[in-house]
C-alpha positions in Angstrom: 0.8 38.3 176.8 0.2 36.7 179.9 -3.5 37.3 181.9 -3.8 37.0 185.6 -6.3 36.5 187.5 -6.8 37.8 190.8 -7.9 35.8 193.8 -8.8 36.9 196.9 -9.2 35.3 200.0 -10.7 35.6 203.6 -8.4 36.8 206.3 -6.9 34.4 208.4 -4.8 34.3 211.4 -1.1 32.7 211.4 1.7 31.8 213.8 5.0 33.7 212.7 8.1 31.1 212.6 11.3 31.4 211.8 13.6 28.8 209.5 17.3 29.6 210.3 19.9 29.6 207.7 23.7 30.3 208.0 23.4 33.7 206.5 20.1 35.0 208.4 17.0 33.9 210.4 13.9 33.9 207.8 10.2 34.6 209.0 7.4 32.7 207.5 3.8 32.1 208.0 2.5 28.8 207.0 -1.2 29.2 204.8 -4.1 27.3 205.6 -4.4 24.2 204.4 -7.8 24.7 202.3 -5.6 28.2 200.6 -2.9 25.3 199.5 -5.8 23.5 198.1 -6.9 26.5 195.9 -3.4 27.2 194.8 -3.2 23.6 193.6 -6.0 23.1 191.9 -5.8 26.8 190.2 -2.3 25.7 189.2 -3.4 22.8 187.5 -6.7 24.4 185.8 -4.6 27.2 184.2 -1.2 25.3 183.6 1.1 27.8 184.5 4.2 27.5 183.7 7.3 29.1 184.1 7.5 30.7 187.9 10.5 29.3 189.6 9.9 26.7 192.1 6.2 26.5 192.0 5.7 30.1 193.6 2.3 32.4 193.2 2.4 35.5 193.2 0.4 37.3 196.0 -0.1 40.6 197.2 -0.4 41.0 200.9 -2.2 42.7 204.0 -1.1 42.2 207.8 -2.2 45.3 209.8 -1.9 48.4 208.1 1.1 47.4 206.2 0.9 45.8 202.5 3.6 44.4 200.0 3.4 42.2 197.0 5.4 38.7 197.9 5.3 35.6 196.4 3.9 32.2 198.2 6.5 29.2 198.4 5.7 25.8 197.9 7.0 23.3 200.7 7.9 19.7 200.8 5.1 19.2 203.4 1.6 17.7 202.2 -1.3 18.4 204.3 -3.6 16.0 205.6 -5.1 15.3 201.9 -1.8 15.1 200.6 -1.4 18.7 199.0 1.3 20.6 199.0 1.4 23.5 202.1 2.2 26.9 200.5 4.6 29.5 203.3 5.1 33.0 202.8 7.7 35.0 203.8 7.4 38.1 206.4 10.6 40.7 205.5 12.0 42.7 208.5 10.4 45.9 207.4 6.7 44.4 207.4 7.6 42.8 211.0 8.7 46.5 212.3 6.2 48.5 210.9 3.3 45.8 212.6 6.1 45.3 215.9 5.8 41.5 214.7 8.4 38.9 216.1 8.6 35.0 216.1 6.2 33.8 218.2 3.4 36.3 217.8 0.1 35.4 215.8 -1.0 38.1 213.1 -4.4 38.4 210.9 -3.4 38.1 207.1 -5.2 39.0 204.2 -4.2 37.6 201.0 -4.6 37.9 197.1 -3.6 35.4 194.6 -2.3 37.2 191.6 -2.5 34.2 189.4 
């Protein structure tokens, strides 16, 4: 059975953007670059294996609103060359805090790792 370890991080504020597909307009807030770094090296010092697409589980706080969501790797490297982690903002989190593209929020996450 499977042991996870919980992370948590200080709060931090984040630019909401949206990536447009043919089917719908997605919202996404890009993490910090030293949160990718933690993800990374976490990844590599436990070896997980087996989550689709490199994602990490994470349970959320923007507001007064929270959800369990999962952090998506991109094919972006930050400036020390490690991958930048994204995280999707559904449509009922955005109109429970009135958030739209555009508007800065203050996010607190956990890695569930």
């Amino acid at each position: 059975m499977a042991k996870y370890v919980k992370v948590k991080l200080k709060p931090f504020t984040a630019q909401i953007w949206i990536y447009p597909s043919e089917s719908a307009s997605w919202h996404f807030v890009t993490l910090p670059s030293g949160y990718s770094e933690i993800i990374n090296n976490r990844r590599k010092e436990i070896k997980k294996v087996g989550r689709d697409f490199g994602t990490v589980k994470v349970n959320v706080l923007v507001g007064k609103s929270t959800w369990s969501s999962s952090v998506f790797p991109t094919k972006t490297l930050n400036t020390k060359g490690v991958t930048e982690y994204i995280l999707p903002i559904n449509a009922k989190i955005r109109r429970a805090e009135g958030l739209q593209q555009g508007d800065t929020c203050t996010l607190s996450i956990e890695f569930v790792m």
